[in-house]
MIZA-559438 format. One record per residue: residue number from 1; residue in one letter; x, y, z of N, C-alpha, C, CB in turn. Coordinates in steps of 0.05 Angstrom, whole numbers, always signed. Atoms other than C-alpha are relative to their C-alpha. Glycine has a CB too. Example, Ala and Ser with C-alpha at 12.3 -4.5 7.8 and 13.67 -1.06 7.14 Angstrom:
BEGIN
<pt n="1" res="a" n_c1="+18" n_c2="-24" n_c3="+0" ca_c1="+246" ca_c2="-90" ca_c3="+156" c_c1="+18" c_c2="+24" c_c3="+0" cb_c1="-20" cb_c2="+1" cb_c3="+25"/>
<pt n="2" res="s" n_c1="-16" n_c2="-24" n_c3="-1" ca_c1="+273" ca_c2="-21" ca_c3="+143" c_c1="-15" c_c2="+22" c_c3="+14" cb_c1="+9" cb_c2="+9" cb_c3="-29"/>
END
This chain:
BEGIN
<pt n="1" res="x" n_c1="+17" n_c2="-24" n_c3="+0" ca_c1="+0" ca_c2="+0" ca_c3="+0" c_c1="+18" c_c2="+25" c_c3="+0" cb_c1="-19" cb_c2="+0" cb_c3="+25"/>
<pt n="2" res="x" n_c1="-7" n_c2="-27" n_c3="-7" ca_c1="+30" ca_c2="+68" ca_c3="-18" c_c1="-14" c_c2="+27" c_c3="+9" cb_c1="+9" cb_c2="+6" cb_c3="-19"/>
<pt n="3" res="x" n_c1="+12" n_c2="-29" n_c3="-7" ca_c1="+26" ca_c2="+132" ca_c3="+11" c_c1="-3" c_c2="+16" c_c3="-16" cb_c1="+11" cb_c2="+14" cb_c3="+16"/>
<pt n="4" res="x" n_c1="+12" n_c2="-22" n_c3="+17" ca_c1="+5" ca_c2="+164" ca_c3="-51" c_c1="-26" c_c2="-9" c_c3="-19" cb_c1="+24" cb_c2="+12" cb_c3="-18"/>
<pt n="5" res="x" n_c1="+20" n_c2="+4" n_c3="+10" ca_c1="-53" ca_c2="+131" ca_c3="-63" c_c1="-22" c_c2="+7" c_c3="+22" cb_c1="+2" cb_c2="-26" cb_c3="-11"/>
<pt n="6" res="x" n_c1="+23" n_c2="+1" n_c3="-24" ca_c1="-117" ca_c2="+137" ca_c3="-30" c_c1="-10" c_c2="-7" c_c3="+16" cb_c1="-11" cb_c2="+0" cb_c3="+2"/>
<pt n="7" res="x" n_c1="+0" n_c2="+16" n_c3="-24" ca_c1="-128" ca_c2="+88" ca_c3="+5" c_c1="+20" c_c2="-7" c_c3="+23" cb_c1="-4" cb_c2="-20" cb_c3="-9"/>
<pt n="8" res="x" n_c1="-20" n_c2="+0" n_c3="-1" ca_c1="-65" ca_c2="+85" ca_c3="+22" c_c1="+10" c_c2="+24" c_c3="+30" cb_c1="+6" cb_c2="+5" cb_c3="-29"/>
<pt n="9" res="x" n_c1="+2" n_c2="-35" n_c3="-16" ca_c1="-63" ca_c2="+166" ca_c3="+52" c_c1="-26" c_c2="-10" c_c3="+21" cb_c1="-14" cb_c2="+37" cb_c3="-29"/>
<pt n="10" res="x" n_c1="+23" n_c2="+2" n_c3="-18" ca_c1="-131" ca_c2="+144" ca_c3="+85" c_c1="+9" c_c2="-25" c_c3="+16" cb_c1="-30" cb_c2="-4" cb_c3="-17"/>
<pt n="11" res="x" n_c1="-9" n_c2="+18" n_c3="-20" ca_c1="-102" ca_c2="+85" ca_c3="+124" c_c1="+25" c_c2="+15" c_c3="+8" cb_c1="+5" cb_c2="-30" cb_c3="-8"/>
<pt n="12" res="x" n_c1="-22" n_c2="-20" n_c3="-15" ca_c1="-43" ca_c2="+132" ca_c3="+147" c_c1="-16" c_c2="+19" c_c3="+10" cb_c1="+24" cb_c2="+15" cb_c3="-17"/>
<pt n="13" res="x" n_c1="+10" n_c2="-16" n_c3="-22" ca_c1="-90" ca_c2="+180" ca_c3="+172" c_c1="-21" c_c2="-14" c_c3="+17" cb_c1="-12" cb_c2="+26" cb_c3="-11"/>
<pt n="14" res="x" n_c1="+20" n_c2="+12" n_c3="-14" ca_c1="-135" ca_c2="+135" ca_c3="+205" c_c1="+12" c_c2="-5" c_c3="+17" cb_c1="-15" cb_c2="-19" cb_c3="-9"/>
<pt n="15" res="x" n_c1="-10" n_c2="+17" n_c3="-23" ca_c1="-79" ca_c2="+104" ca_c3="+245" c_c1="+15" c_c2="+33" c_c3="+13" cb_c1="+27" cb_c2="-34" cb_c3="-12"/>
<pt n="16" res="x" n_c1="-4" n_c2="-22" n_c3="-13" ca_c1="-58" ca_c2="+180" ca_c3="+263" c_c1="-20" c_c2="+17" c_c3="+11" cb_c1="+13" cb_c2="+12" cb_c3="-14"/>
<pt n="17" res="x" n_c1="+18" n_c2="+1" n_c3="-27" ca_c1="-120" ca_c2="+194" ca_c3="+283" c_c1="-1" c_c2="-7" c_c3="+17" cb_c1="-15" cb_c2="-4" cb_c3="+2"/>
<pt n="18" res="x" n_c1="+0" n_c2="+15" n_c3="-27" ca_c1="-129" ca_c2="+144" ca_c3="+332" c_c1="+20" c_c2="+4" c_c3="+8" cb_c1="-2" cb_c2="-27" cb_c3="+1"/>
<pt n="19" res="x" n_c1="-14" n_c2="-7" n_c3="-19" ca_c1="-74" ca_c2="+165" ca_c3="+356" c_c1="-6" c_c2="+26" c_c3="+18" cb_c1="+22" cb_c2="+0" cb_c3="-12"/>
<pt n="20" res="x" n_c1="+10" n_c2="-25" n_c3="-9" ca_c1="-91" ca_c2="+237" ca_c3="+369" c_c1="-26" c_c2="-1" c_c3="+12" cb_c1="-1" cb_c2="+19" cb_c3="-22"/>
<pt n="21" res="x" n_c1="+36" n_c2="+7" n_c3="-10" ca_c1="-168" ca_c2="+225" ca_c3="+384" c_c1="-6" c_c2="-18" c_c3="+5" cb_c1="-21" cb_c2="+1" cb_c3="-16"/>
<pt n="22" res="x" n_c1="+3" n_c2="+16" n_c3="-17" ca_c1="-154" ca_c2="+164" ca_c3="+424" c_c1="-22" c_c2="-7" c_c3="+18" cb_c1="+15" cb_c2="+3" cb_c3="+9"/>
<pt n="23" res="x" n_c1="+22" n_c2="-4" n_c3="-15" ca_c1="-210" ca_c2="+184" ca_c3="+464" c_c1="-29" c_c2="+1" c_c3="-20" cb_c1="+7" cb_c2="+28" cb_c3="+17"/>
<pt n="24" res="x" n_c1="+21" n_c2="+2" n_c3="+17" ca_c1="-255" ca_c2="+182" ca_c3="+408" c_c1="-7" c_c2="-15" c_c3="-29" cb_c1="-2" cb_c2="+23" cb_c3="-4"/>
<pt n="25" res="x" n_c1="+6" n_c2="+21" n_c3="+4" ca_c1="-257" ca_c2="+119" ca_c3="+375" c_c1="-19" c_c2="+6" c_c3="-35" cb_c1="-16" cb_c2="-10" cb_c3="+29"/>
<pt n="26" res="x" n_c1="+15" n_c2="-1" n_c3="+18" ca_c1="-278" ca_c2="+129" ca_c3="+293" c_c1="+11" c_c2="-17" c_c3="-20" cb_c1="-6" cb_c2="+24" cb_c3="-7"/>
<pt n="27" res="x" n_c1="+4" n_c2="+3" n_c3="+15" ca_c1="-282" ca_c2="+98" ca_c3="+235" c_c1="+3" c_c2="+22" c_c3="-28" cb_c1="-15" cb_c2="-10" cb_c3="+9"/>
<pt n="28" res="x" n_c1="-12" n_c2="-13" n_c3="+14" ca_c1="-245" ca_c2="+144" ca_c3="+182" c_c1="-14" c_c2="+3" c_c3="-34" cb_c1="+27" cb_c2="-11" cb_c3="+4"/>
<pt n="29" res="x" n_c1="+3" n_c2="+0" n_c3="+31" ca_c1="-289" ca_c2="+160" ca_c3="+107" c_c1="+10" c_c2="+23" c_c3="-14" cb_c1="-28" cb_c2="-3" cb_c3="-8"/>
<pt n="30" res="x" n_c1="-2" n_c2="-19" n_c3="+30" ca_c1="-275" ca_c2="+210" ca_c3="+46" c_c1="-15" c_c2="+27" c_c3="+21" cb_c1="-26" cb_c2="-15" cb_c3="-39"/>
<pt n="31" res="x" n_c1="+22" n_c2="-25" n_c3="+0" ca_c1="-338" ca_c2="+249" ca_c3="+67" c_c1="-1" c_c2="+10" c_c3="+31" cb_c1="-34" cb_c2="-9" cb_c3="-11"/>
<pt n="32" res="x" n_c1="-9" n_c2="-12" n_c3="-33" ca_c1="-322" ca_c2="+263" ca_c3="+144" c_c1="+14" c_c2="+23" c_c3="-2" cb_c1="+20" cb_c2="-19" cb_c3="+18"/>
<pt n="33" res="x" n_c1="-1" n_c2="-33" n_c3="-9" ca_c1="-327" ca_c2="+336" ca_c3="+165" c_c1="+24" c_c2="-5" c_c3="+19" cb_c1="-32" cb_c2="+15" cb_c3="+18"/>
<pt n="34" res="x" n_c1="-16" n_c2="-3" n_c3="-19" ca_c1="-258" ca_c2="+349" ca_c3="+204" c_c1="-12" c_c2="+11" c_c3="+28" cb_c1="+19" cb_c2="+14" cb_c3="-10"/>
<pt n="35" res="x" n_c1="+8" n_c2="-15" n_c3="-22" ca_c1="-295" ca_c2="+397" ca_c3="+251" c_c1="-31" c_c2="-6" c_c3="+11" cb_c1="+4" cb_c2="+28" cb_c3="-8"/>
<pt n="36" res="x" n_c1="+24" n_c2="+8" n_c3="-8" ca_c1="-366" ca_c2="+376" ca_c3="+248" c_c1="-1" c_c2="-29" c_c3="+10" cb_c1="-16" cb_c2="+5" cb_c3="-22"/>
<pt n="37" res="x" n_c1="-1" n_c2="+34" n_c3="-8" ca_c1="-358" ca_c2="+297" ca_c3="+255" c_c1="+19" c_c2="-9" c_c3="+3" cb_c1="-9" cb_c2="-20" cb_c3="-16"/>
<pt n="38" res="x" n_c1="-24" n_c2="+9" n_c3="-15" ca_c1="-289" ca_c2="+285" ca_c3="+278" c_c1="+6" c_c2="+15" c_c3="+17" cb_c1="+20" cb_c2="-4" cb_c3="-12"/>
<pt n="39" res="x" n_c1="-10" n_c2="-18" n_c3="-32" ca_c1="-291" ca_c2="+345" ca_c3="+329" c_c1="+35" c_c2="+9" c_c3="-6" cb_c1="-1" cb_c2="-28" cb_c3="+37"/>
<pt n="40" res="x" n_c1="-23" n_c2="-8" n_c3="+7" ca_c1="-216" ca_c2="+362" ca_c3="+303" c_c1="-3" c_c2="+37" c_c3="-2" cb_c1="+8" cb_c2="-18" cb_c3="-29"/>
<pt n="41" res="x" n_c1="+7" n_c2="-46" n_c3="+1" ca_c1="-206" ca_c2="+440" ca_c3="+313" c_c1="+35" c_c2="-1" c_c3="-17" cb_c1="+0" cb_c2="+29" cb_c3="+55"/>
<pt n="42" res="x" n_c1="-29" n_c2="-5" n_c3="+18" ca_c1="-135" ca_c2="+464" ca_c3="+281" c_c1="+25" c_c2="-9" c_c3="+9" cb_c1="+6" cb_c2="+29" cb_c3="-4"/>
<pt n="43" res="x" n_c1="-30" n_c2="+17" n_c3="-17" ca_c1="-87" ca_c2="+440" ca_c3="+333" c_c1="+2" c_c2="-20" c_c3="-16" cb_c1="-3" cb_c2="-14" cb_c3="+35"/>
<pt n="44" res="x" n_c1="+15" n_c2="+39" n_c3="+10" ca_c1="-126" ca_c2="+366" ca_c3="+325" c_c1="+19" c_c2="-2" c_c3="-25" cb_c1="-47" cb_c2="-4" cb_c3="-16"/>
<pt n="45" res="x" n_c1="-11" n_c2="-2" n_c3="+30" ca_c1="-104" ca_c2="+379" ca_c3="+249" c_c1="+29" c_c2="-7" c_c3="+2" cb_c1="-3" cb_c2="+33" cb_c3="-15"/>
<pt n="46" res="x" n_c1="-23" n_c2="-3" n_c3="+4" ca_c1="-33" ca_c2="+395" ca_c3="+256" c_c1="+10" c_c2="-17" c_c3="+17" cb_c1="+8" cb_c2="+23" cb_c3="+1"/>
<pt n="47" res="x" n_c1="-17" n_c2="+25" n_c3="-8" ca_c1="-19" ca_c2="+337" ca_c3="+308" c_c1="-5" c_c2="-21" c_c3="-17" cb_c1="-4" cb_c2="-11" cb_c3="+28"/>
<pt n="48" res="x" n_c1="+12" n_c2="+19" n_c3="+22" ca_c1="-59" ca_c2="+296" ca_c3="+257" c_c1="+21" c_c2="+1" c_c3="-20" cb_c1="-30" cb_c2="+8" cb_c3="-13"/>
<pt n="49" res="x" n_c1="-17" n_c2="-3" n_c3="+28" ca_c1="-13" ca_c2="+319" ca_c3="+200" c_c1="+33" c_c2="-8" c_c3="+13" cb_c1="-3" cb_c2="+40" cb_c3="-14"/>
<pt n="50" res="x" n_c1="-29" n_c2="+1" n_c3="-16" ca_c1="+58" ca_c2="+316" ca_c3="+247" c_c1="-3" c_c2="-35" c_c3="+7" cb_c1="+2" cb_c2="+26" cb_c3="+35"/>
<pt n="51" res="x" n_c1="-9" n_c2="+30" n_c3="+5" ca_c1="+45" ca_c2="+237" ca_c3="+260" c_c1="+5" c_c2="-7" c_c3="-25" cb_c1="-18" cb_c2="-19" cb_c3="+9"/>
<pt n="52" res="x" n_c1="-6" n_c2="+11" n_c3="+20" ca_c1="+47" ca_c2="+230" ca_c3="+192" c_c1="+36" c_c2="+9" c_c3="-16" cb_c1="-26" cb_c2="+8" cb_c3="-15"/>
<pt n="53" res="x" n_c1="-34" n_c2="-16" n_c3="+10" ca_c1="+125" ca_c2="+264" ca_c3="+189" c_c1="+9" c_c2="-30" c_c3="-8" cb_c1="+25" cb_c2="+20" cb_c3="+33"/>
<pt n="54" res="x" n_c1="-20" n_c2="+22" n_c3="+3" ca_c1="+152" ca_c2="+190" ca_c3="+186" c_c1="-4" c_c2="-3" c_c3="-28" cb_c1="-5" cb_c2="-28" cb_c3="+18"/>
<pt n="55" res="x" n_c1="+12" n_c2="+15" n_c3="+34" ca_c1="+112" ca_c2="+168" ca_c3="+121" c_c1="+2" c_c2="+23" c_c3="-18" cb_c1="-39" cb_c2="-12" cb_c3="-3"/>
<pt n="56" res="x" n_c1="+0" n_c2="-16" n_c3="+24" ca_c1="+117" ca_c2="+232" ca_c3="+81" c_c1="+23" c_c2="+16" c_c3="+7" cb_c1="-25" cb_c2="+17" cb_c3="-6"/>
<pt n="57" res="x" n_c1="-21" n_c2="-28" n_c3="+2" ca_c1="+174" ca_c2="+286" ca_c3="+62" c_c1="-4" c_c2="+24" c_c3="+13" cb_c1="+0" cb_c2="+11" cb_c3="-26"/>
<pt n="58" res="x" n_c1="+14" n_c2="-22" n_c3="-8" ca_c1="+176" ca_c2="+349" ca_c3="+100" c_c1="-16" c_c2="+22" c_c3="-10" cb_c1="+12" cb_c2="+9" cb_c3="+8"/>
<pt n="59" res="x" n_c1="+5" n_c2="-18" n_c3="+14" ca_c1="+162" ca_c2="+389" ca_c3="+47" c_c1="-37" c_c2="-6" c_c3="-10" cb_c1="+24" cb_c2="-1" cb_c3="-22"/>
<pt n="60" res="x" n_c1="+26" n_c2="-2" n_c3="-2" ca_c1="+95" ca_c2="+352" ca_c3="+46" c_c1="-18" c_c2="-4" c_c3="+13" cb_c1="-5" cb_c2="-7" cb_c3="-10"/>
<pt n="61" res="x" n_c1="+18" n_c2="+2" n_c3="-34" ca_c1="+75" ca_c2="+359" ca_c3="+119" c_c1="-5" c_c2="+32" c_c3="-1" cb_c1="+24" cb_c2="-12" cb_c3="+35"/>
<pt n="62" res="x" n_c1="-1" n_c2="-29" n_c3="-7" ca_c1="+97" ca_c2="+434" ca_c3="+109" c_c1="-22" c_c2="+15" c_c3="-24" cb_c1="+36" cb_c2="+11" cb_c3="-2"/>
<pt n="63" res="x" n_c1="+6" n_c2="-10" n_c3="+13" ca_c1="+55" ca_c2="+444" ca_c3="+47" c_c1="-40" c_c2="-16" c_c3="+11" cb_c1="+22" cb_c2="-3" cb_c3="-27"/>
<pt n="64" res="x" n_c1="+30" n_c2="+11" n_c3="-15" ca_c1="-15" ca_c2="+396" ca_c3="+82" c_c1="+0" c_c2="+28" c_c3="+19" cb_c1="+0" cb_c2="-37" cb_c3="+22"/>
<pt n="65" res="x" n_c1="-1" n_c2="-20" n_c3="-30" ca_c1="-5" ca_c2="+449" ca_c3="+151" c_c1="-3" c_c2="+37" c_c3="-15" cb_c1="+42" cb_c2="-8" cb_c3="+22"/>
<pt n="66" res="x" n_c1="+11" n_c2="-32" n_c3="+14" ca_c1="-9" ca_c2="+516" ca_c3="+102" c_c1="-18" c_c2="-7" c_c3="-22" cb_c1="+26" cb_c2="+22" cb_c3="-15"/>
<pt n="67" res="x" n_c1="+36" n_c2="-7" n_c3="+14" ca_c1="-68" ca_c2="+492" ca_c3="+59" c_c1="-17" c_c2="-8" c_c3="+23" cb_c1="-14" cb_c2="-23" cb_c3="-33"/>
<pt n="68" res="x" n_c1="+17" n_c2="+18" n_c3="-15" ca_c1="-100" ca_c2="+463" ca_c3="+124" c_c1="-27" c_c2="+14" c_c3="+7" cb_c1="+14" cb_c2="-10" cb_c3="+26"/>
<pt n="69" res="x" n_c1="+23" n_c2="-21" n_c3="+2" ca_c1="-145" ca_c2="+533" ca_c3="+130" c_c1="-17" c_c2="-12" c_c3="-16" cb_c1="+7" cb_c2="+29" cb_c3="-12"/>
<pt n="70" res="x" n_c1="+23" n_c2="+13" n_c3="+23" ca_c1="-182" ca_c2="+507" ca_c3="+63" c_c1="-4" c_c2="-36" c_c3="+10" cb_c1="+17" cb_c2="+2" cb_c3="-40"/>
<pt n="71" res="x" n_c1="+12" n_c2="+36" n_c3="+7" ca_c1="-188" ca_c2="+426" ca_c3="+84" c_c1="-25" c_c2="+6" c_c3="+19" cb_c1="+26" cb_c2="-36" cb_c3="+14"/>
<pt n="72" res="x" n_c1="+18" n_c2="+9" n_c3="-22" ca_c1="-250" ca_c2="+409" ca_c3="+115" c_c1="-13" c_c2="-24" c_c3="+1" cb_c1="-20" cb_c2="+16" cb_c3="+3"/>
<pt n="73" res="x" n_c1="+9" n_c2="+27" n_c3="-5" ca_c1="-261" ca_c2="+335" ca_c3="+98" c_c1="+28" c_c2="-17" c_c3="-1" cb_c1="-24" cb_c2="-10" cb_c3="-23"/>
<pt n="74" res="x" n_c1="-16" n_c2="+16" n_c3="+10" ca_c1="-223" ca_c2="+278" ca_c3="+93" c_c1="+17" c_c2="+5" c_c3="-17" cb_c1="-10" cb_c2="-15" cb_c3="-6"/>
<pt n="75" res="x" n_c1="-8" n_c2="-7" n_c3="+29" ca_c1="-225" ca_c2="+274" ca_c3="+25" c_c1="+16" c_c2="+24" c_c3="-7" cb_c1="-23" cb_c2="+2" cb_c3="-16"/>
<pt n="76" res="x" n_c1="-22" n_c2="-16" n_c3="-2" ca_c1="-192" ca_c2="+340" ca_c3="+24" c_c1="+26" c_c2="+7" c_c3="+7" cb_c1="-5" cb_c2="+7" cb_c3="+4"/>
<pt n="77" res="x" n_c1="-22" n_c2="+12" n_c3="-2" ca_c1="-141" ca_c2="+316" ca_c3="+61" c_c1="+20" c_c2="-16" c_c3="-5" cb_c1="+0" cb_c2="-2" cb_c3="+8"/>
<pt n="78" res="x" n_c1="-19" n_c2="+9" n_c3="+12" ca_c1="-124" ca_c2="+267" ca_c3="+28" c_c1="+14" c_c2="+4" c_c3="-32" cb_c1="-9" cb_c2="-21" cb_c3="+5"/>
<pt n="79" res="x" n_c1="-4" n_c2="-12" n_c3="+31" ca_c1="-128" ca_c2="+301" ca_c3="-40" c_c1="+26" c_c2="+20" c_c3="+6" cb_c1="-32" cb_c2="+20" cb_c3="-12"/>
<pt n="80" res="x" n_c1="-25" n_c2="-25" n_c3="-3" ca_c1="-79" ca_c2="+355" ca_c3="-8" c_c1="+31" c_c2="-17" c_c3="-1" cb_c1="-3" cb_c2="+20" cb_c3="+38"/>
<pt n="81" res="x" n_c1="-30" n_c2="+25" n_c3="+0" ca_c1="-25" ca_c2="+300" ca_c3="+11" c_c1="+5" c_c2="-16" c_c3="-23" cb_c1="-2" cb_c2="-26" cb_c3="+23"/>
<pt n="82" res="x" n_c1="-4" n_c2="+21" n_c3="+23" ca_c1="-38" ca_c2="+263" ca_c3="-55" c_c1="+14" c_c2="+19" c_c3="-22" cb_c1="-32" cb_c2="-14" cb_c3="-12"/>
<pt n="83" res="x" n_c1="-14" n_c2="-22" n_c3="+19" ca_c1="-19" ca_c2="+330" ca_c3="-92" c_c1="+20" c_c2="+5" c_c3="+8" cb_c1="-10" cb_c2="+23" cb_c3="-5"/>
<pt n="84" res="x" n_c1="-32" n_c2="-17" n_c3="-7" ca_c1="+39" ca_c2="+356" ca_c3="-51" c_c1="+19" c_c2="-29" c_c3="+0" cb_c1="+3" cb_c2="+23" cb_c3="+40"/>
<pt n="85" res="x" n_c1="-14" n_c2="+18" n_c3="+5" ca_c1="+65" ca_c2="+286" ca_c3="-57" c_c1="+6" c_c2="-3" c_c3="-33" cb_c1="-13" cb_c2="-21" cb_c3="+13"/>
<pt n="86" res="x" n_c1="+10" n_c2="+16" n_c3="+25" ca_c1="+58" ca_c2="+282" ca_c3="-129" c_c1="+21" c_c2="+16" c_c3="-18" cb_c1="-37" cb_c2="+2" cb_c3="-9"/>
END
């Protein structure tokens, strides 16, 4: 499974979620609101994006964390990491 596929990006953030939102136990889709249905505020985000320093380049932790204003689903997130990887 690579990290520049989608499924791929979405099982790397699922397992960095649960890490961060340990306390809140989800099931990770496309169409999941960061702020409305995962409760993630901007911190949430940026520890969300910083577990993922191992699996990606810095340059595409540093380029997810300055579009992170515009993500608000998943899917947006993983579309952001699938481009600055790409």
């Amino acid at each position: 499974m690579s990290t520049t596929d989608t499924d791929g990006i979405l099982a790397k953030l699922q397992q960095a979620y649960d890490m961060v939102k340990a306390d809140k136990p989800r099931d990770l889709s496309v169409d999941d609101r960061l702020i409305d249905d995962l409760e993630l505020d901007s911190l949430d985000l940026i520890d969300v994006v910083s577990v993922l320093e191992e699996h990606f380049p810095t340059e595409v932790i540093d380029a997810v964390i300055d579009r992170s204003p515009d993500i608000t689903t998943v899917g947006d997130l993983i579309d952001c990491f699938a481009a600055s990887s790409a």
